[in-house]
C-alpha positions as CSV (number, residue, x, y, z in Angstrom):
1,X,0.1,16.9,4.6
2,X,0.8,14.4,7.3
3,X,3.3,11.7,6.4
4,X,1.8,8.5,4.4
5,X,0.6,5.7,6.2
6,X,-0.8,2.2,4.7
7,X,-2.9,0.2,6.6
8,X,-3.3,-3.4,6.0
9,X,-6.1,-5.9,6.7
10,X,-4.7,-9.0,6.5
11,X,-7.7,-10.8,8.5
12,X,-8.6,-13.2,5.3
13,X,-4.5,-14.0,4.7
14,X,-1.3,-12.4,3.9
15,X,1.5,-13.8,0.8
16,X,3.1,-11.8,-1.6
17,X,1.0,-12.1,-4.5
18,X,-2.1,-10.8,-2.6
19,X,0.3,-7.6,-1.5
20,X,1.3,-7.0,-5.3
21,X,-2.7,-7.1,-6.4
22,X,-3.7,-4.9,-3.1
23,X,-0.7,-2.3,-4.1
24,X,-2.2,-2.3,-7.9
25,X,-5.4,-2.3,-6.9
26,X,-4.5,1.1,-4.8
27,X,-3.1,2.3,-7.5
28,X,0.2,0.9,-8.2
29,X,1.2,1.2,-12.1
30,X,1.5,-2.4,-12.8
31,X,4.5,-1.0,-15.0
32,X,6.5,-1.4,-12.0
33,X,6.2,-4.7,-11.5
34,X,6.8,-5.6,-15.1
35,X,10.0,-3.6,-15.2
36,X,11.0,-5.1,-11.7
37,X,10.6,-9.1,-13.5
38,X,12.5,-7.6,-16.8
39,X,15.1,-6.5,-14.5
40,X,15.8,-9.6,-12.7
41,X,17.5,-11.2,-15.9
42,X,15.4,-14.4,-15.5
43,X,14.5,-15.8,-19.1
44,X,10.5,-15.3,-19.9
45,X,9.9,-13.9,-16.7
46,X,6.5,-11.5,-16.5
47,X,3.6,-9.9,-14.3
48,X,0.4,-10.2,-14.9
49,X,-2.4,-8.0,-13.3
50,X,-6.2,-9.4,-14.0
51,X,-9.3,-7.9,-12.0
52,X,-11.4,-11.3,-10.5
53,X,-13.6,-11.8,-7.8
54,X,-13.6,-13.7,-4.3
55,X,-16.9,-14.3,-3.1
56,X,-18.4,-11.0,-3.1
57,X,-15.5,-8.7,-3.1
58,X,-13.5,-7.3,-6.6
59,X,-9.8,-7.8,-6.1
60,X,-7.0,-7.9,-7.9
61,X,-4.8,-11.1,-8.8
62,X,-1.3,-10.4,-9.7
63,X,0.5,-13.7,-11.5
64,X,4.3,-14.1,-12.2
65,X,4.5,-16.0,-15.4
66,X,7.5,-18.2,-16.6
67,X,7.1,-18.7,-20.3
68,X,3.7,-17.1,-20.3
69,X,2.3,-19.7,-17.5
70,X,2.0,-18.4,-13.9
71,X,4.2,-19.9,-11.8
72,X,2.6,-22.1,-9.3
73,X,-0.3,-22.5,-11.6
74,X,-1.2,-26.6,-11.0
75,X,0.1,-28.9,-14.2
76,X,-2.4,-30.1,-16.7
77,X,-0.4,-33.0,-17.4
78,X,3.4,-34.8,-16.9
79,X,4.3,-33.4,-19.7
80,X,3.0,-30.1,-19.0
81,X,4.5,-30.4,-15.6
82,X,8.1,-31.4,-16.6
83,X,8.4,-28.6,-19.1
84,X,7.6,-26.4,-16.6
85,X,10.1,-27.6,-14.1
86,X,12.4,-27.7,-17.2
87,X,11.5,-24.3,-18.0
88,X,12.4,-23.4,-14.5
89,X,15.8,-24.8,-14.7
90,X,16.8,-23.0,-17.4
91,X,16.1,-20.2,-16.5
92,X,17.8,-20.1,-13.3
93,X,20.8,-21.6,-14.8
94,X,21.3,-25.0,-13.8
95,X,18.9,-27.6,-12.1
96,X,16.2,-26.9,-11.1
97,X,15.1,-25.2,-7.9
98,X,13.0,-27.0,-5.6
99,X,10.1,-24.6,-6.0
100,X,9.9,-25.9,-9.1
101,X,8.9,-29.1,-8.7
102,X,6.7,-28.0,-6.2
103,X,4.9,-25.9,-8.8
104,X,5.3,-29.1,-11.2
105,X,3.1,-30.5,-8.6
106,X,0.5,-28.6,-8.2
107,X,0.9,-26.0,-5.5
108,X,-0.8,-23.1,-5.5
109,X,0.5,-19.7,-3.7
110,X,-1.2,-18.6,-0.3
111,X,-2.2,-22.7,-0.4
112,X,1.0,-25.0,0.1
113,X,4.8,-24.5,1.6
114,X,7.7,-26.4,0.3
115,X,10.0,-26.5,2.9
116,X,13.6,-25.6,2.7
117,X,16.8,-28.4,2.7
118,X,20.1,-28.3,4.1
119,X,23.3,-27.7,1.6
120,X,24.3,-30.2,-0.1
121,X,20.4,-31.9,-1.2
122,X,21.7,-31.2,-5.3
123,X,20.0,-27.9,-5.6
124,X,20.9,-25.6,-8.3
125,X,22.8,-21.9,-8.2
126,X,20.8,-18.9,-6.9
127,X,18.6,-20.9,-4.1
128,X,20.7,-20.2,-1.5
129,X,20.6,-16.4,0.7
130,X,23.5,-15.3,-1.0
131,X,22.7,-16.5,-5.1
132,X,19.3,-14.9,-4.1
133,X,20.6,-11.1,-2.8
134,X,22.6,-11.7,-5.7
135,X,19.7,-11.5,-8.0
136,X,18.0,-8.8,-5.9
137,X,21.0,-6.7,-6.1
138,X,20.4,-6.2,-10.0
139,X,17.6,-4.3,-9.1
140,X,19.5,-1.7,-6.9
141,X,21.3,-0.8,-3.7
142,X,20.1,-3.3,-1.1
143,X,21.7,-1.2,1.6
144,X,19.4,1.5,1.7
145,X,15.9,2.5,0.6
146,X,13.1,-0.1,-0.4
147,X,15.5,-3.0,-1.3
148,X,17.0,-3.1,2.0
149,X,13.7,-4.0,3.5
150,X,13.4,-6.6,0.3
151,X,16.8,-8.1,1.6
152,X,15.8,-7.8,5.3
153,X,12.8,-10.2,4.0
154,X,14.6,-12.3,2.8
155,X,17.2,-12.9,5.5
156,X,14.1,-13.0,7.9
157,X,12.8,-16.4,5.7
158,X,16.9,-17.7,5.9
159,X,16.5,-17.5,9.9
160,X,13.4,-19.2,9.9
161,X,14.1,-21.6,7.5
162,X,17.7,-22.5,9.5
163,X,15.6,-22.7,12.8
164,X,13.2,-25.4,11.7
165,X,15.9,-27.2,10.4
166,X,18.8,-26.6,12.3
167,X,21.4,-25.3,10.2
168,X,23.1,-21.8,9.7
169,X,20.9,-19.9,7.2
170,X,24.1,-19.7,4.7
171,X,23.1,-23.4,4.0
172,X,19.3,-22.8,3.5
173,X,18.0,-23.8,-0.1
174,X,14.8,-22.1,-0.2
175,X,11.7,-23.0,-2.6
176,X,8.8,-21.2,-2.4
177,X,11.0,-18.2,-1.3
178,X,13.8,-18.7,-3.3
179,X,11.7,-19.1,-6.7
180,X,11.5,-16.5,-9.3
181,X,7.8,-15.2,-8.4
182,X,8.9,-14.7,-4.7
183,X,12.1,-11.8,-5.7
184,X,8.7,-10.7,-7.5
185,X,6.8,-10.7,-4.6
186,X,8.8,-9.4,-1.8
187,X,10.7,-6.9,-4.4
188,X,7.7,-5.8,-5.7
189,X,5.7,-5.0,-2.4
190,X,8.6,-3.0,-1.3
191,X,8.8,-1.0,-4.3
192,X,5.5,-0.2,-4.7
193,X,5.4,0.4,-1.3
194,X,8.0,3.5,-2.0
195,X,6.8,4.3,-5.6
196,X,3.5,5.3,-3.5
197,X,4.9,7.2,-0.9
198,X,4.0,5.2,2.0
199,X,6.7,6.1,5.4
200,X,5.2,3.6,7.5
201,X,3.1,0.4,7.3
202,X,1.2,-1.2,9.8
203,X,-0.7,-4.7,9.5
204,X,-3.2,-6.5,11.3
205,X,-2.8,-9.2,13.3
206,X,-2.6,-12.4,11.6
207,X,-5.2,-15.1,10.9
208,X,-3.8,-18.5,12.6
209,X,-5.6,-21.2,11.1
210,X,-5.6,-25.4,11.9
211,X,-5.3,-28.8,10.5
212,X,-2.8,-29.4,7.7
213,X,-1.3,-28.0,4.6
214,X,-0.2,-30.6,2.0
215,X,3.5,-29.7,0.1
216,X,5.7,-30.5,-2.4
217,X,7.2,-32.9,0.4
218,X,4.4,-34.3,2.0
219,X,1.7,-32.5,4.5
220,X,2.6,-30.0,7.4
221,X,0.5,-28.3,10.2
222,X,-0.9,-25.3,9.6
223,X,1.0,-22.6,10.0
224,X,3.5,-24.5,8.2
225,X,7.0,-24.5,10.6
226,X,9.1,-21.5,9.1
227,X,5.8,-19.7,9.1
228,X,5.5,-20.0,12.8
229,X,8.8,-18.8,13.6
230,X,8.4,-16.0,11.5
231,X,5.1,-15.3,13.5
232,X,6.5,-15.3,16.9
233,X,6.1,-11.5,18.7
234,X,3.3,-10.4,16.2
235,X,-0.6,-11.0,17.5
236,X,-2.8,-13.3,15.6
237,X,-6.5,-14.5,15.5
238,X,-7.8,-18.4,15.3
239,X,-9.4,-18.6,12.5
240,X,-10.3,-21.7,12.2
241,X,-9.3,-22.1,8.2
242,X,-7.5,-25.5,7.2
243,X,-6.4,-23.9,4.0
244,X,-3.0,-21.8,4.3
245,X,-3.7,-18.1,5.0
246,X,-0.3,-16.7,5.9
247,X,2.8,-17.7,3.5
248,X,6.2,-17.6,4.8
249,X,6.6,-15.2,2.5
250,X,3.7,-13.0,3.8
251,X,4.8,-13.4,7.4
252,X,8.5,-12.1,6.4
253,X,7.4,-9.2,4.6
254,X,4.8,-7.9,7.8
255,X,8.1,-8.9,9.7
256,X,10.5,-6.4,7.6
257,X,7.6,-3.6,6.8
258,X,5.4,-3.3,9.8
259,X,5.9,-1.1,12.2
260,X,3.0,-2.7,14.5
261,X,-0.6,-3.9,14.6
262,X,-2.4,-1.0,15.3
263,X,-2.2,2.3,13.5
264,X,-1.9,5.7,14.9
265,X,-5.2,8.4,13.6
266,X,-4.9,8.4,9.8
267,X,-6.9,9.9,7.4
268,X,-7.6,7.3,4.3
269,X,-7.4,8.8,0.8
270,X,-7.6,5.1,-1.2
271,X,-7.9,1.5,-0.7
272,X,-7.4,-1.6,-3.0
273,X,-7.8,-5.3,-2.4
274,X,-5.3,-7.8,-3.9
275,X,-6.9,-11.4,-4.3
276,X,-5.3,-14.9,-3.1
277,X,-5.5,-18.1,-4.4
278,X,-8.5,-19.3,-2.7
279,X,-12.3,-18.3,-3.7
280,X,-13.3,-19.7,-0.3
281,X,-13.4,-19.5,3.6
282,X,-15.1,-17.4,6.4
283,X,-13.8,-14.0,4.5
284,X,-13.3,-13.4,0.9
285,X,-9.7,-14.0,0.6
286,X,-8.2,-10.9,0.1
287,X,-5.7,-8.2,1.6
288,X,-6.9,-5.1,2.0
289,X,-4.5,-2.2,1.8
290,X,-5.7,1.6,3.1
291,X,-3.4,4.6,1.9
292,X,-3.4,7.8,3.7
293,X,-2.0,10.3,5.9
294,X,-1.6,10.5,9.9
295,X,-3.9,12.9,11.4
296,X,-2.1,15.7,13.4
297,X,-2.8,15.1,17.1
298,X,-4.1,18.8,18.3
299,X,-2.7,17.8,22.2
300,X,0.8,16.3,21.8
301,X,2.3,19.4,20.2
302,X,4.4,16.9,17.6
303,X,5.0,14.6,20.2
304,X,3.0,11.1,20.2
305,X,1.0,9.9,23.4
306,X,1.8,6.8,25.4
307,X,0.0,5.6,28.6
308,X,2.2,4.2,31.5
309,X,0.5,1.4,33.4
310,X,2.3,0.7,36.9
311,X,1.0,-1.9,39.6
312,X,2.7,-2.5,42.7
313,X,3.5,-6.1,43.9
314,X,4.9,-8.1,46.9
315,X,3.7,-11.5,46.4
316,X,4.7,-12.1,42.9
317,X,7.6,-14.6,42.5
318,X,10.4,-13.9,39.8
319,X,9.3,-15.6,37.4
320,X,5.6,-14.6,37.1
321,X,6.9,-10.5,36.7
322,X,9.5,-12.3,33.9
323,X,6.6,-13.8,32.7
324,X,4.3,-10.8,32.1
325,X,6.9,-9.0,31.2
326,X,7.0,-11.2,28.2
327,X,3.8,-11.7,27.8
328,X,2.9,-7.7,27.4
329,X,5.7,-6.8,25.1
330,X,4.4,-9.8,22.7
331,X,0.8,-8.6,22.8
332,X,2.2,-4.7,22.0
333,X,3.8,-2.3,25.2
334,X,6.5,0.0,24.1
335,X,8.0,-1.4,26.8
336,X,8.3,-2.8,30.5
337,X,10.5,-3.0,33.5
338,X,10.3,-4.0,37.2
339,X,11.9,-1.9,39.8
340,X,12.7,-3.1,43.3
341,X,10.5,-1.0,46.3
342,X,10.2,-1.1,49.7
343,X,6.2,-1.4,50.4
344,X,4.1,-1.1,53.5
345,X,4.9,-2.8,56.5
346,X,8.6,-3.1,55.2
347,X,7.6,-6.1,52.8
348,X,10.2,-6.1,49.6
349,X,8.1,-6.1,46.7
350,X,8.2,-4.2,43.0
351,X,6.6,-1.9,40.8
352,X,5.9,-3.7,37.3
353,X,5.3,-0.9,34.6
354,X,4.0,-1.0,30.7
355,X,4.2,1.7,28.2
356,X,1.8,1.4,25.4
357,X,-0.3,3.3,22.8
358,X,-3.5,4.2,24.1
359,X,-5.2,2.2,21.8
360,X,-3.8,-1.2,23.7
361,X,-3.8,0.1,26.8
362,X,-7.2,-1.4,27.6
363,X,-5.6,-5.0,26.4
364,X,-2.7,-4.6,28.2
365,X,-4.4,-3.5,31.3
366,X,-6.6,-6.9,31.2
367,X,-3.3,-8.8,30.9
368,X,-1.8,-7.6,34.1
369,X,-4.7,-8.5,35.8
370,X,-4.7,-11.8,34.2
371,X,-0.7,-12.5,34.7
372,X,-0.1,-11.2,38.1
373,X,-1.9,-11.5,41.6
374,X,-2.2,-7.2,41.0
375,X,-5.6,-5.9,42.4
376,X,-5.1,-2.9,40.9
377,X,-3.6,-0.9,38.0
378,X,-2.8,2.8,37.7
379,X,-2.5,4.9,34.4
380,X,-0.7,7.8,33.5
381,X,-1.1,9.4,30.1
382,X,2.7,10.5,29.0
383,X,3.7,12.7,26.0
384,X,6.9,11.2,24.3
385,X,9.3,12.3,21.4
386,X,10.9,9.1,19.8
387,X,13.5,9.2,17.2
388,X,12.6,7.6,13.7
389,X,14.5,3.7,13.7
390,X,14.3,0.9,10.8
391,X,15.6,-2.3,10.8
392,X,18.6,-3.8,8.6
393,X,20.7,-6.8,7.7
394,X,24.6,-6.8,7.3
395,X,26.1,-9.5,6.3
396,X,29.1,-11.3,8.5
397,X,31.4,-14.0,8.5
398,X,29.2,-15.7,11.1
399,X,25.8,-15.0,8.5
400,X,23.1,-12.0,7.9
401,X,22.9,-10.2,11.2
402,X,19.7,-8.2,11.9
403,X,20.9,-4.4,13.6
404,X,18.1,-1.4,14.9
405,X,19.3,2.0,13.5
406,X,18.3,4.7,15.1
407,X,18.1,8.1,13.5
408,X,20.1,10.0,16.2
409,X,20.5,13.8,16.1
410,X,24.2,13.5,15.3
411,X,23.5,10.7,12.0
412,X,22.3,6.9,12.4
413,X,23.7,4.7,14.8
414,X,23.4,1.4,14.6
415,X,23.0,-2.1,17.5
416,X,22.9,-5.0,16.1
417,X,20.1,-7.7,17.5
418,X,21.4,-9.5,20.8
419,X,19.5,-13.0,20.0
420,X,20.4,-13.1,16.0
421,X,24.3,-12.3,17.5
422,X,24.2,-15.0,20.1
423,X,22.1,-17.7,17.9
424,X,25.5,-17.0,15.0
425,X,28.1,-16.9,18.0
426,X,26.7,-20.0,19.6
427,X,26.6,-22.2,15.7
428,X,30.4,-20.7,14.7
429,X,31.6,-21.6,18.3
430,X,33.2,-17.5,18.7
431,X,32.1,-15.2,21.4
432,X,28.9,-13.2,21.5
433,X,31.2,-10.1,21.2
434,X,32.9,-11.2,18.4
435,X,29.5,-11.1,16.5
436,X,28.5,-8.1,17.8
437,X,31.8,-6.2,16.3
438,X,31.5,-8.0,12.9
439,X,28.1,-6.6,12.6
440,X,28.8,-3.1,13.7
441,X,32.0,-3.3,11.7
442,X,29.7,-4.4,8.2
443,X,27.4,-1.6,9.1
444,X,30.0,0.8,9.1
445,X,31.7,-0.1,5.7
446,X,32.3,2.3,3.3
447,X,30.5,0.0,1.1
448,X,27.5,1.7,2.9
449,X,28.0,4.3,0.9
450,X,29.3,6.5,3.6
């Protein structure tokens, strides 16, 4: 049996609810979650899995309740509303988060984004990274296994979060991702995720839709701003919705899980569609999630297959070859590089090269015609072996640091992200290097568990 592979569509939108109902739906025992909201230690905290329908297509809607009432679920009245803010409060311990006036007011999930606050705006305990990880860590280890991709989720929304609003991501008060029925989400996908086997997820791109979104603090463009960072590097499709298709939340859990946009040959064994907020729109608004196993590929001998696309140039200026350099790794190469040549009739010029899966190497092809003055474009089919590598988050003085680990031959190794190092060293006013050893020291801590 090959390893397990799920395959989501995520065409019609991507948030965490819609990943819980698409994991139940593909035969998740909704036990899991149930235990997982038990677990967190929040007062009246539940799942609820319900089969509905959205337009055509039968889904299933997973709800976090508080008190019996899904969270999010729009107030019938100001009294209704306050106790559920009050509800919210006390539950958490102290005033209120801000999610929870934003569900006082009606927002729905997959549909609205309440932005995050600096420190200091009079939010209660357990909003911030650290009171959140805190909770997540009653669940288990967040160093390793499942929860470490929860907490690399999580860390993901701080960074984005801290980008649109220009503070370090310690001071972040989330609300619709620090909230109760987000640990749910993002905890939950990752767990089921494991309790069904699956080695390696890969999503589609993303639906990019238009207009506005209206929040708890007034209306935003859609994709709502932490949502956008949070997309950067992964492909997406207009879709022309007005209506919020891809949560923060959603974007940060593709972010942590996926391991690109385009499977390898699978075979599927079961599917299961987990319903959004919305019955309307283009597409049903669902996300479809595909379990099976990779097909064994007869002519790499255990190897994978990448295609090498080289085109020689000497009348490209610097920064067009940057340019398309950037351009192909966003849209999906393996990788690229430009090495210096000596061409005909002793002109200087270059040899730009892509490696990508042959499934993109048509795309990426198209691009290097579009981005360079290239007339034309060799290929090479390669055979490669590449070691198995996961991303993680160690936490420093300087913040959550993102680091690559690489399953070497010898044990992991670990290289902690240049731009996440120099974003820290640049805000704390310390060198680049300084960063870089904090986070390679954190990885290293005993605390690791070995």
């Amino acid at each position: 049996m090959g390893r397990r592979i799920a395959w989501v569509d995520a065409s019609a939108g991507c948030a965490g609810d819609m990943f819980l109902g698409a994991l139940v739906a593909a035969g998740l025992d909704v036990g899991v979650l149930e235990a997982l909201a038990r677990d967190l230690g929040i007062p009246g905290l539940s799942v609820r899995a319900r089969k509905v329908h959205r337009g055509p297509v039968a889904a299933v809607k997973v709800d976090v309740l508080l008190g019996g009432r899904p969270i999010g679920a729009p107030a019938e009245g100001p009294a209704h509303g306050h106790a559920h803010a009050d509800e919210h409060q006390a539950a958490w311990g102290g005033a209120a988060p801000a999610e929870a006036h934003a569900h006082a007011e009606g927002h729905a999930p997959a549909e609205g984004h309440a932005p995050a606050h600096a420190k200091g705006h009079g939010h209660g305990p357990g909003t911030t990274l650290a009171g959140v990880l805190e909770r997540l860590a009653r669940l288990g280890d967040l160093e390793h296994g499942p929860l470490a991709r929860a907490r690399a989720a999580f860390v993901e929304l701080a960074q984005a979060e801290a980008r649109v609003h220009g503070i370090p991501p310690a001071e972040v008060h989330f609300h619709e991702v620090g909230a109760a029925d987000a640990l749910v989400d993002v905890a939950g996908t990752c767990l089921g995720l494991f309790e069904l086997g699956v080695e390696e997820v890969y999503v589609s791109p993303l639906p990019f839709g238009r207009g506005r979104i209206h929040a708890a603090h007034g209306a935003l463009p859609n994709p709502a701003p932490a949502t956008l960072h949070l997309l950067e590097g992964w492909p997406v499709v207009a879709s022309g919705e007005t209506f919020e298709q891809v949560t923060p939340t959603g974007a940060a859990l593709v972010r942590a899980l996926a391991r690109g946009s385009h499977p390898p040959p699978f075979v599927p064994r079961r599917t299961g569609a987990g319903a959004g907020a919305r019955d309307r729109g283009a597409l049903p608004n669902v996300l479809t999630l595909t379990l099976g196993e990779a097909a064994p590929d007869p002519g790499a001998g255990g190897e994978e297959r990448v295609v090498c696309l080289e085109t020689n140039l000497d009348d490209a200026t610097g920064q067009v070859i940057g340019a398309a350099i950037e351009a192909a790794l966003a849209a999906g190469a393996l990788d690229a590089w430009w090495t210096p040549c000596l061409m005909k009739k002793g002109r200087p010029g270059g040899v730009l090269a892509l490696l990508a899966p042959p499934e993109r190497a048509a795309e990426l092809e198209a691009l290097l015609f579009r981005h360079t003055p290239t007339l034309g474009v060799r290929r090479q089919v390669l055979s490669r072996r590449a070691l198995a590598r996961r991303r993680e988050a160690v936490p420093t003085p300087y913040g959550p640091i993102g680091v690559k680990v690489r399953e070497a031959p010898h044990g992991p190794e670990a290289q902690p992200e240049y731009e996440e190092c120099r974003a820290a060293a640049a805000a704390h006013g310390v060198s680049v290097q300084e960063v870089v050893r904090a986070a390679q020291a954190a990885w290293r801590a005993p605390a690791r568990g070995g």
